[in-house]
C-alpha positions in Angstrom: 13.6 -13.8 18.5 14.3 -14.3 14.9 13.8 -11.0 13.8 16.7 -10.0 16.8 18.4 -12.6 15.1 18.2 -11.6 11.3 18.8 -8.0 12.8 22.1 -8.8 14.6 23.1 -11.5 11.5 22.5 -8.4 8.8 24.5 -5.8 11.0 27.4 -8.5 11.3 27.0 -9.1 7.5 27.6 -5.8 6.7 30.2 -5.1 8.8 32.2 -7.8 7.9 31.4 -7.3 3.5 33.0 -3.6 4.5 36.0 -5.1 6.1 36.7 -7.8 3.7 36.0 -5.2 1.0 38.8 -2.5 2.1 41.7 -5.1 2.9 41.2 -6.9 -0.3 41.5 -3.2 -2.1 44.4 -2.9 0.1 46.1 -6.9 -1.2 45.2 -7.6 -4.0 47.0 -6.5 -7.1 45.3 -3.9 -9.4 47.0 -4.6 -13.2 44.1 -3.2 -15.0 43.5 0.6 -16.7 40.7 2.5 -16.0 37.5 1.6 -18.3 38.5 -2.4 -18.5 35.4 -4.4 -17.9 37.9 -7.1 -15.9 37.4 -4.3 -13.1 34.1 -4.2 -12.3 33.7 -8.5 -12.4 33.4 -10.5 -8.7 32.4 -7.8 -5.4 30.2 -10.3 -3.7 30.8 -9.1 -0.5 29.4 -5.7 -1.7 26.2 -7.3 -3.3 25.9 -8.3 0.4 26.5 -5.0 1.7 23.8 -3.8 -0.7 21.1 -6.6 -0.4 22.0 -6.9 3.5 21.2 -2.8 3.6 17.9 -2.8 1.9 16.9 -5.3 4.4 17.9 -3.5 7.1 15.9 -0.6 5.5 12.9 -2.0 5.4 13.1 -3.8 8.8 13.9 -0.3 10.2 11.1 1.7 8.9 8.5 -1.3 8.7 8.7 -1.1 12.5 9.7 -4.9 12.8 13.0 -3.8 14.7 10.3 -2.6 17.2 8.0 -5.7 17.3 11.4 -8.1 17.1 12.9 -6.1 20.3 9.8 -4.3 22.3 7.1 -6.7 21.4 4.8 -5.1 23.7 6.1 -1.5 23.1 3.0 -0.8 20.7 0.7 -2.3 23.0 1.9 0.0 25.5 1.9 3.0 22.7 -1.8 2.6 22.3 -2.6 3.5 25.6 -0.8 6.5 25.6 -2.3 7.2 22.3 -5.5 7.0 24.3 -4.7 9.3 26.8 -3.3 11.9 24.6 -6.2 11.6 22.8 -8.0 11.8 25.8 -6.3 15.0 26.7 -6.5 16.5 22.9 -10.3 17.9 23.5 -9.6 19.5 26.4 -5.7 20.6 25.9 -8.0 22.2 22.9 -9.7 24.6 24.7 -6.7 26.3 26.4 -3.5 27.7 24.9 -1.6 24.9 25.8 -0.9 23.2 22.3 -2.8 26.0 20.6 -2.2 29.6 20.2 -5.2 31.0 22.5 -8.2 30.1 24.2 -10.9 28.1 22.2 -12.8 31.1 23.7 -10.9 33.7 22.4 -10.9 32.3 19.0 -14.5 31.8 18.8 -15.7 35.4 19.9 -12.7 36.8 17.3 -14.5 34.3 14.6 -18.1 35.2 15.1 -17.5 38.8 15.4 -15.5 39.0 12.1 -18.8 37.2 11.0 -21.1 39.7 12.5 -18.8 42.7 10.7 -19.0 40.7 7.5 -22.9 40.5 7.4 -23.2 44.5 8.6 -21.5 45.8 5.9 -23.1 43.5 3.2 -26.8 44.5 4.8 -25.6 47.9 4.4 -24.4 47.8 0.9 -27.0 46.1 -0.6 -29.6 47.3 -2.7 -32.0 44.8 -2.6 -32.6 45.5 1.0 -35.3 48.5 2.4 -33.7 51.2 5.0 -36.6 49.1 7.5 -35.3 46.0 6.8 -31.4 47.4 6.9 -32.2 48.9 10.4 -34.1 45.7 12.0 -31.5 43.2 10.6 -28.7 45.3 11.7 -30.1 45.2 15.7 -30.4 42.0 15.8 -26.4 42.1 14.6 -26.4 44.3 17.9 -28.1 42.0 20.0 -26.4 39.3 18.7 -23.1 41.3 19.7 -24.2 42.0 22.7 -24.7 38.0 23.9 -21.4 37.8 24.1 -20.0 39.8 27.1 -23.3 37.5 29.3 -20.5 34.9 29.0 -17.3 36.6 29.8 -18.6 38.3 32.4 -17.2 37.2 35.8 -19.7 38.2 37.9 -22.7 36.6 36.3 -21.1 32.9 35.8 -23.7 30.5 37.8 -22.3 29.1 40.7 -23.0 26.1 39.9 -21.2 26.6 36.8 -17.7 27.5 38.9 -18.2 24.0 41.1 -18.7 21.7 38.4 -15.4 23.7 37.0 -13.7 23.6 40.8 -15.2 19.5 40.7 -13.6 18.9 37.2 -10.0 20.7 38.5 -9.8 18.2 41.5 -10.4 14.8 39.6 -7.7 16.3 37.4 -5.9 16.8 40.4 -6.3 13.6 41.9 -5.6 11.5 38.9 -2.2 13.5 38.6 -1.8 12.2 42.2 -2.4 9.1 41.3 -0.6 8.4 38.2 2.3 9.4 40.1 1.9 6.4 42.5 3.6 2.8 41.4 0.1 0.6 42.2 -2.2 2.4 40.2 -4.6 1.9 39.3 -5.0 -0.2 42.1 -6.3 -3.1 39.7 -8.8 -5.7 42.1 -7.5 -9.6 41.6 -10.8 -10.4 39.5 -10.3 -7.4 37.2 -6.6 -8.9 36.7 -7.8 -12.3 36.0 -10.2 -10.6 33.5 -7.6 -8.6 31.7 -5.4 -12.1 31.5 -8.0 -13.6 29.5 -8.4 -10.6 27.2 -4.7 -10.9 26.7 -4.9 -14.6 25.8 -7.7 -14.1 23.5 -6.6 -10.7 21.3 -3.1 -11.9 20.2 0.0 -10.3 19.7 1.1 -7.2 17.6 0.4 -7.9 14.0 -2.1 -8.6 11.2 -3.9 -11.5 12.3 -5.0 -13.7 9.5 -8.5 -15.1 9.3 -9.6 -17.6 6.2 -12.8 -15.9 5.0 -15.6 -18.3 3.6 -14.4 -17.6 0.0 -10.9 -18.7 1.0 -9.2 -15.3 0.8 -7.4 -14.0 3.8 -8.5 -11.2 5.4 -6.9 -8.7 8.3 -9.0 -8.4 11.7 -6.7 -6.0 13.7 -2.6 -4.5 13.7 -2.7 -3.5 17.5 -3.7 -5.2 20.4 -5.7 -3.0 22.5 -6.2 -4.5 25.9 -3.3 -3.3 28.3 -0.5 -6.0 28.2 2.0 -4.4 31.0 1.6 -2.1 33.9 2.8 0.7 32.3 0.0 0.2 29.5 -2.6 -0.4 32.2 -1.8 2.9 34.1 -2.1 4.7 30.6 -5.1 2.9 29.7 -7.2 3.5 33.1 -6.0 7.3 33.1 -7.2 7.8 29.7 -10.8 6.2 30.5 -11.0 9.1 33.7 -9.4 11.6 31.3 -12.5 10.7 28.8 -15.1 10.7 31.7 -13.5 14.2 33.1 -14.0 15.4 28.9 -17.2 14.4 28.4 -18.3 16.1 31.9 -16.4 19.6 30.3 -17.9 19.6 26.9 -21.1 19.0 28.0 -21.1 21.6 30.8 -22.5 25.1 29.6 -21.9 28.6 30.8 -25.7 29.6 30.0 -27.0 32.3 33.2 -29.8 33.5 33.2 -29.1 37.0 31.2 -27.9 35.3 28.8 -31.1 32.6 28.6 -33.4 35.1 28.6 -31.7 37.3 25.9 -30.5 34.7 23.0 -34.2 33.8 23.3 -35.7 36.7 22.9 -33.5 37.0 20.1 -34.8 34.0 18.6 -38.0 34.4 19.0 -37.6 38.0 17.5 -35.9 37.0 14.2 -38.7 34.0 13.8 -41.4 36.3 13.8 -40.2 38.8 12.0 -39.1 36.0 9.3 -42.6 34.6 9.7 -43.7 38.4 8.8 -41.8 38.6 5.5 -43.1 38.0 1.8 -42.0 35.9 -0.8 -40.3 38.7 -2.3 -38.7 39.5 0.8 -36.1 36.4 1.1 -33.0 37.9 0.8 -33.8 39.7 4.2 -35.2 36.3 5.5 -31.8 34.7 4.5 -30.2 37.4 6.5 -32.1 36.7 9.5 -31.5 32.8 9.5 -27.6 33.7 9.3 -27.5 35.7 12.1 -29.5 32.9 13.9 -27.0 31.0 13.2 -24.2 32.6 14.1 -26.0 33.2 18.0 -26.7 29.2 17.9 -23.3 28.8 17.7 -22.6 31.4 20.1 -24.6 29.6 22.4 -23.3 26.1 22.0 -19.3 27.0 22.1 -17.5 26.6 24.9 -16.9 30.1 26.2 -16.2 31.4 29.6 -15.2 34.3 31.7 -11.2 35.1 30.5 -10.1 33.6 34.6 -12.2 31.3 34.8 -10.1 27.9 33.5 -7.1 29.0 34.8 -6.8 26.6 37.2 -8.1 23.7 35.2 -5.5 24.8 32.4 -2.6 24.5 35.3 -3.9 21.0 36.3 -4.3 19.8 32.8 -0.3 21.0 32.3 0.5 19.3 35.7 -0.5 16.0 34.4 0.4 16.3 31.1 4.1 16.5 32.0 3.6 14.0 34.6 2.1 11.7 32.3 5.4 12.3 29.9 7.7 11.5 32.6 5.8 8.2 33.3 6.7 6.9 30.1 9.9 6.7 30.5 11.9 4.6 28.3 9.0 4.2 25.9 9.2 8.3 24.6 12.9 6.8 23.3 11.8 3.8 21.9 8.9 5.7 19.7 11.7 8.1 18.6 14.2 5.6 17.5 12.5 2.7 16.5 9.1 4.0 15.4 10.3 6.3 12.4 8.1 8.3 10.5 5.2 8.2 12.7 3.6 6.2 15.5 0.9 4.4 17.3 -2.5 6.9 17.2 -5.6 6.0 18.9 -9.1 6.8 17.6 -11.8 6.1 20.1 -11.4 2.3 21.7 -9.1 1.4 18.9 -5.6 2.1 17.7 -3.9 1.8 14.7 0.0 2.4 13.4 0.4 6.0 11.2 3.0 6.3 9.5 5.6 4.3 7.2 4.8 1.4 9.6 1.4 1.2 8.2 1.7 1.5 4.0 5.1 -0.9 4.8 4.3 -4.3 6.0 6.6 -5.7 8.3 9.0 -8.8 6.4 7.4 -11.1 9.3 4.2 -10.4 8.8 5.1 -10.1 5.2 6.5 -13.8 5.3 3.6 -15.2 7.4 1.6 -14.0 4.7 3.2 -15.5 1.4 3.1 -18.7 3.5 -0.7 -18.8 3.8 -0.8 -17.9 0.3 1.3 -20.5 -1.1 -0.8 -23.1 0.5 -3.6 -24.9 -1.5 -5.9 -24.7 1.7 -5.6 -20.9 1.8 -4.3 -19.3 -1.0 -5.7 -16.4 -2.9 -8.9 -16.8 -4.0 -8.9 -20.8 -3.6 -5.6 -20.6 -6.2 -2.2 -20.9 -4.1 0.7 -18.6 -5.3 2.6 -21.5 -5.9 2.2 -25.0 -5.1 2.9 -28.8 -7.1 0.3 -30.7 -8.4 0.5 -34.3 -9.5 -0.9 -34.9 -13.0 -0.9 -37.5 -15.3 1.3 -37.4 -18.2 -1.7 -38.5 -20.2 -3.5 -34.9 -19.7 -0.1 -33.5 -21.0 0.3 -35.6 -24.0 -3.4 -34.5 -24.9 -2.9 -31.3 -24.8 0.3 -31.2 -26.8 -0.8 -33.8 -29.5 -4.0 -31.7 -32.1 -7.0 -34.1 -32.3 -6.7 -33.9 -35.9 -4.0 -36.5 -36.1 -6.7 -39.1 -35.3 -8.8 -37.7 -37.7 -6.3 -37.9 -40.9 -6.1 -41.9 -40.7 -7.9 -44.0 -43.0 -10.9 -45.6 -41.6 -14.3 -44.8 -39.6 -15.0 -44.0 -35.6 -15.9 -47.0 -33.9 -20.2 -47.5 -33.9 -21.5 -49.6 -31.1 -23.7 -52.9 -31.8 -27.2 -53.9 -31.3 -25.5 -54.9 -27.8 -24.6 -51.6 -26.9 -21.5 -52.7 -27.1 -18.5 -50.0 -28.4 -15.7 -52.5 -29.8 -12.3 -49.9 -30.1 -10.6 -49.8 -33.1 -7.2 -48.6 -34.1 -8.6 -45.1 -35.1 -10.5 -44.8 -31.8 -7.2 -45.7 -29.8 -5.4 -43.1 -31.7 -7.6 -40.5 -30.5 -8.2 -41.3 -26.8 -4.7 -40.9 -27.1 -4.4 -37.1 -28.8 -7.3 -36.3 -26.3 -5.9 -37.6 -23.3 -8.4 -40.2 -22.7 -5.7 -43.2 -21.1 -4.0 -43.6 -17.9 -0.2 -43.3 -17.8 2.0 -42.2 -14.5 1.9 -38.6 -12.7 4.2 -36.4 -12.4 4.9 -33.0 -10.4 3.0 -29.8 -12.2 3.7 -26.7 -10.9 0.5 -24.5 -11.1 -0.8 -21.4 -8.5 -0.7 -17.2 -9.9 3.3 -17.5 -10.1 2.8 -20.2 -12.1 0.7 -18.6 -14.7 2.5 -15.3 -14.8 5.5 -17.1 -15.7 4.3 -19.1 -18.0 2.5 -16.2 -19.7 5.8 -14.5 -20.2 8.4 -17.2 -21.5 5.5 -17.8 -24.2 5.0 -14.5 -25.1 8.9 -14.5 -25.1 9.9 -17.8 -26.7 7.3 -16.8 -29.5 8.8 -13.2 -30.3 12.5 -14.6 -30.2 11.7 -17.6 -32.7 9.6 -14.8 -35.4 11.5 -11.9 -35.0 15.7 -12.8 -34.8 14.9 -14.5 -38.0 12.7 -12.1 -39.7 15.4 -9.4 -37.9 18.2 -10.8 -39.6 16.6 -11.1 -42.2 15.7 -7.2 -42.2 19.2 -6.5 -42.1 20.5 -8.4 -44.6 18.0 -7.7 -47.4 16.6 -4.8 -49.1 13.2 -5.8 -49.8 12.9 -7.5 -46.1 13.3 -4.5 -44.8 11.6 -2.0 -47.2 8.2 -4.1 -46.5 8.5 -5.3 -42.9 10.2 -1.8 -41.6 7.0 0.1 -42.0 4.7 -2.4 -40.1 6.6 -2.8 -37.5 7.0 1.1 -37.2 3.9 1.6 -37.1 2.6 -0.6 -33.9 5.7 -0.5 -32.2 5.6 2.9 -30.8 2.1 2.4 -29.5 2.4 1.4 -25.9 1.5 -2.0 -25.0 -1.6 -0.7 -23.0 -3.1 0.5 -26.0 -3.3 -2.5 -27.7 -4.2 -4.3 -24.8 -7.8 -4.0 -24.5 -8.3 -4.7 -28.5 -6.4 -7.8 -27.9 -8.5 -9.2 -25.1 -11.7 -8.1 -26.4 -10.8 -10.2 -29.8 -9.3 -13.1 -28.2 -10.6 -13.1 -24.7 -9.4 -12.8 -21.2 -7.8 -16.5 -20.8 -4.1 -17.3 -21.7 -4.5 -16.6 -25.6 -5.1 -12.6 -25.2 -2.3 -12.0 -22.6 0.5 -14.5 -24.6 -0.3 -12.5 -28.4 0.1 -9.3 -26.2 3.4 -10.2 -25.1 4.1 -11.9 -28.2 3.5 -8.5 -29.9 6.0 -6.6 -27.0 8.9 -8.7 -27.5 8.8 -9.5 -30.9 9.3 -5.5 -31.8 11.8 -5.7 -29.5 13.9 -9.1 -31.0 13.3 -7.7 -34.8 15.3 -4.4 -34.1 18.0 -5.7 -31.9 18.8 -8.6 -34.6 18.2 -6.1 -36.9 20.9 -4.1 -35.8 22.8 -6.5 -34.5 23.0 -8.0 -38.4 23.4 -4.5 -40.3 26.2 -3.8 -37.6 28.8 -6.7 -38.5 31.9 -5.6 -39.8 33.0 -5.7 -43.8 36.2 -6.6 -43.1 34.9 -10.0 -41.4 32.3 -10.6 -44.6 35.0 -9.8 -46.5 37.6 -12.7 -45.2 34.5 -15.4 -45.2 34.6 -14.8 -48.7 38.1 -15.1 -49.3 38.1 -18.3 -47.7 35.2 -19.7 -50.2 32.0 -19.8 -47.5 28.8 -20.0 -48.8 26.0 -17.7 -47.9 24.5 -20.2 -45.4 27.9 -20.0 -43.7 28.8 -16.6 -43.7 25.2 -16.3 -42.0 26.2 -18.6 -39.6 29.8 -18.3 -38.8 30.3 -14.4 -39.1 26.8 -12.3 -39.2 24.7 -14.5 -36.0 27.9 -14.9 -33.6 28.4 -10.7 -34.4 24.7 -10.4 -33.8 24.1 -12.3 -30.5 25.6 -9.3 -28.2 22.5 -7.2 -29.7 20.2 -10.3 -29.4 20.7 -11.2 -26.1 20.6 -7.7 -24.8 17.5 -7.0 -26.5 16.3 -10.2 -25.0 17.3 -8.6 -21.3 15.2 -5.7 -22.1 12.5 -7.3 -23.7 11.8 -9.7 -20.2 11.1 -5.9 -18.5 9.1 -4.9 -21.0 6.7 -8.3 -20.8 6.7 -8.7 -16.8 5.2 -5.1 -17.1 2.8 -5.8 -19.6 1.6 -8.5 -18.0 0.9 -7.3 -14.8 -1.2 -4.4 -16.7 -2.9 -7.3 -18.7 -3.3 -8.9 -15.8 -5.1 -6.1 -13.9 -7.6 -5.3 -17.2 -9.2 -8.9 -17.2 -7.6 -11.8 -15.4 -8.6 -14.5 -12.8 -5.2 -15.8 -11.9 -1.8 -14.7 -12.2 0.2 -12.0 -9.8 -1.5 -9.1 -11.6 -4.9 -10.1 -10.5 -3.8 -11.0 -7.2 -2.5 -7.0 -6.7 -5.4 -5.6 -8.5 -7.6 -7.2 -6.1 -5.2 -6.5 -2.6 -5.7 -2.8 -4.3 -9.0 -2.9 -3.6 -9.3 -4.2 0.0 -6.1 -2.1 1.2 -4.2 -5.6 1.8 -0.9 -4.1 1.9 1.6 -7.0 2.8 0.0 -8.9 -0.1 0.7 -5.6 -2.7 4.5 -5.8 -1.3 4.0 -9.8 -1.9 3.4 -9.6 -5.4 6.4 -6.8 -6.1 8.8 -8.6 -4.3 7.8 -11.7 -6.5 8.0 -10.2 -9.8 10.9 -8.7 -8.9 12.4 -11.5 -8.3 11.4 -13.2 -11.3 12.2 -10.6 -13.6 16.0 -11.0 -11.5 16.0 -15.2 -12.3 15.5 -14.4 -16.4 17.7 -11.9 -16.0 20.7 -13.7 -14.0 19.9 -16.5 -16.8 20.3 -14.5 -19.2 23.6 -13.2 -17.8 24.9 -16.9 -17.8 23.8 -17.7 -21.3 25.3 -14.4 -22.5 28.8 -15.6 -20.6 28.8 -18.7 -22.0 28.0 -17.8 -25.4 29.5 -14.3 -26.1 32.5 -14.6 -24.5 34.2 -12.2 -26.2 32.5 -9.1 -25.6 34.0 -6.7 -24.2 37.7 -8.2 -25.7 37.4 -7.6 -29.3 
């Protein structure tokens, strides 16, 4: 119901956006040239049309239009996945879906085979004209198997009633499948299929909490027959299997043709038995052309007449069979793009976009086991609140050193065993963290960390490198002795220095931070850089006039011209660390939304892969929208000058 809902609510959305969007072109007053910025401001209802339209997207060819609308229509697609594939071994051996007989194919195979080994007997020279001539009639014989099975009059009888008894069932389930009560299900067998029902579930991933608290994904379709159309299907398919195992175990093998392959056996095995050590290349000869009358001898292959009839019932059904779905054939075109529900054995699965895309329900279901401390990933939740005291947090701000720097000894305790505090051993329970305050709300889960990894790394290169940027473009020696160092490292992709970086300082917080420390500080030092050597004369120039000091000039004139540059590189530099990061992340990490893909990788665990791309694209789109803001408020001006 709420996916019918979303579905309608996004249609309706988009709609509407386009309908706003035309009549306000068509009101409002257009005073602005082509190229002003003023022109391209505001358009929500088009950020609608375009977020509302990826959604639709990915509903659409995630199949969850399906599962919101036809709940049961994949349940019913599995079973007649398992009647076509049912059908597929035996629609095989005619030229129904294929271009001939599996018969015809065979004989023009293994003759092409037999010509291929003539003329290489014949040509080579490490072969006697003796051994040429034996090797070449048992070719002959081998040849000559073949017409003992195409021959009309020597199929067995038995052979043409098992093919007659095979035709009928075929027959009758045709008859059958036509009829509304089939398959004439018993009260007990119905009361057995209910509680199959009740106890599979519904289409989906279903969750299960493993013992090491991940989550891990039992089944996508539920197999047992939900409807009566899905029983029909499902109890045709089980005959159709019966009726296919009967065919491919059935043999044409008369007597002639007995009697002759084994002669020809027993022939090449004694004459093998009869060669030297010397001699294998004619012994290798002979085990081929063994070969080839084995499978000769276990193909199906059959008088040119003698399936017709079983081909004509097979057709008669298979059409039938199409007709009986009805409705469904429609709803696997439209709503199941890009592939559809395929059954392998007992089981069935989704092929297609359906099954690389996970559906936004399941999707949603999914983040919400995740987020909770119970499940989470990996016993860590993607993002949950945890009440700590501020003590813990004053200890780890405050270095222990500062109780170390006061005058005075560590309390000692007495004869007593008695420890009697002092004001230097106060001091440091309270740089360690050792007191009890209040709690307060911590966020902390993968989301958590990954964030936290990146405004570091972020807040770190802004505060070294707009100063040591500005500095580069404002002084000749700044930039003559930092230019070539930061040259030289920051080509070098961030993956390159990455596992240096963690080997040196290990795989916790401190290796991944310097790494991204390292990307964005590159980054800040040449957009400040530029963003200082780029301000105007003219401006300098005036500061002058008007008697401002250096300090002033720097901060009235040269930083206010070089935020623009600033700000954008910060922009780019948030892409550059959320992609580091993950990479970091997926080289040695424990927690953080890099680890939690690199391990979903492993195990196939799609909706969990789509989990962690939607999240950091998100987050990369919050620093960004900040940054937007901050640029508004600050830089005002661009775009005006």
């Amino acid at each position: 119901m709420l996916i019918q809902i979303v579905t309608l609510l996004i249609f309706v959305a988009i709609i509407g956006s386009i309908l706003y969007g035309r009549r306000l072109i068509r009101t409002e007053k257009i005073d602005a040239v082509f190229g002003n910025p003023e022109r391209a401001k505001g358009g929500t209802h088009w950020v609608i049309v375009g977020s509302a339209a990826i959604l639709l997207v990915w509903l659409y060819y995630s199949w969850d239009i399906a599962k919101g609308f036809y709940p049961k229509s994949a349940n019913e697609l599995c079973q007649v996945a398992k009647v076509n594939d049912s059908l597929l071994g035996l629609k095989y051996q005619f030229p129904i879906e294929e271009r001939e007989f599996k018969s015809t194919s065979i004989i023009k195979i293994e003759n092409k085979n037999l010509q291929k080994i003539t003329r290489e007997i014949q040509n080579s020279s490490d072969l006697n004209s003796q051994q040429k001539t034996i090797l070449v009639s048992y070719i002959n014989k081998t040849i000559q198997l073949i017409p003992l099975l195409t021959n009309e009059d020597l199929i067995e009888r038995d052979t043409k009633a098992k093919i007659n008894e095979m035709t009928e069932e075929i027959k009758l389930l045709t008859s059958n499948f036509k009829q509304k009560d089939y398959p004439f299900e018993t009260q007990e067998q119905k009361n057995e299929r209910q509680k199959a029902i009740s106890e599979q579930g519904g289409w989906g991933i279903i969750k299960v909490q493993s013992g090491t608290g991940s989550i891990e994904n039992t089944i996508e379709i539920p197999v047992v027959p939900e409807t009566n159309k899905g029983l029909k299907f499902h109890v045709a398919a089980e005959e159709l299997k019966v009726i296919s195992d009967k065919f491919f175990k059935l043999r044409n093998h008369n007597p002639q043709f007995k009697t002759s392959i084994k002669q020809l056996k027993d022939e090449i095995k004694t004459y093998r038995k009869s060669l030297n050590d010397n001699e294998e290349i004619a012994s290798d000869y002979a085990k081929n052309i063994v070969k080839i009358a084995r499978r000769i001898e276990f193909a199906s292959i059959y008088p040119p007449n003698a399936l017709d009839e079983m081909q004509r019932a097979i057709i008669d059904f298979d059409n039938i069979q199409k007709s009986e779905q009805g409705g469904l054939r429609l709803i696997d075109i439209l709503l199941f793009p890009a592939g559809t529900i395929v059954a392998s054995g007992p089981s069935c699965s989704e092929q297609g976009s359906g099954r690389w895309l996970p559906k936004p329900s399941d999707t949603l279901n999914k983040f919400i086991l995740m987020s909770k401390p119970s499940v989470g990933y990996k016993n860590i939740p993607l993002l949950w609140i945890e009440m700590i005291d501020v003590s813990s947090i004053v200890g780890f701000i405050l270095p222990d050193w500062i109780a170390d720097i006061l005058p005075g000894d560590y309390p000692v305790h007495t004869k007593d065993g008695i420890v009697k505090e002092n004001f230097k051993g106060n001091v440091l329970k309270v740089v360690t963290g050792d007191f009890k305050l209040f709690k307060i709300p911590v966020p902390y889960g993968h989301i958590w960390d990954s964030f936290l990894r990146v405004f570091l790394g972020l807040v770190f290169g802004i505060l070294i490198g707009v100063p040591l940027g500005l500095f580069m473009g404002l002084n000749r020696f700044a930039k003559g002795f930092f230019d070539p160092l930061i040259e030289l490292y920051r080509p070098v992709p961030p993956l390159a220095w990455a596992p240096l970086i963690i080997s040196v300082l290990g795989i916790d917080n401190t290796g991944k931070v310097f790494l991204l420390f390292m990307v964005s500080l590159s980054i800040m030092i040449i957009s400040a850089r530029a963003g200082a050597s780029g301000t105007q004369l003219s401006k300098i120039h005036a500061a002058h006039s008007l008697g401002a000091s250096k300090r002033q000039i720097l901060r009235y004139v040269i930083f206010p011209n070089s935020l623009p540059e600033i700000l954008t590189g910060i922009r780019v530099a948030v892409g550059m660390c959320w992609g580091t990061l993950v990479a970091a992340e997926f080289l040695a990490g424990t927690t953080g939304i890099g680890f939690v893909e690199n391990v979903a990788k492993k195990y196939f665990q799609y909706e969990v892969i789509w989990i962690t791309i939607f999240i950091m694209g998100m987050l990369g789109l919050l620093f960004d929208i900040t940054l937007r803001k901050v640029i508004d408020k600050t830089i005002p001006w661009r775009g005006k000058g």
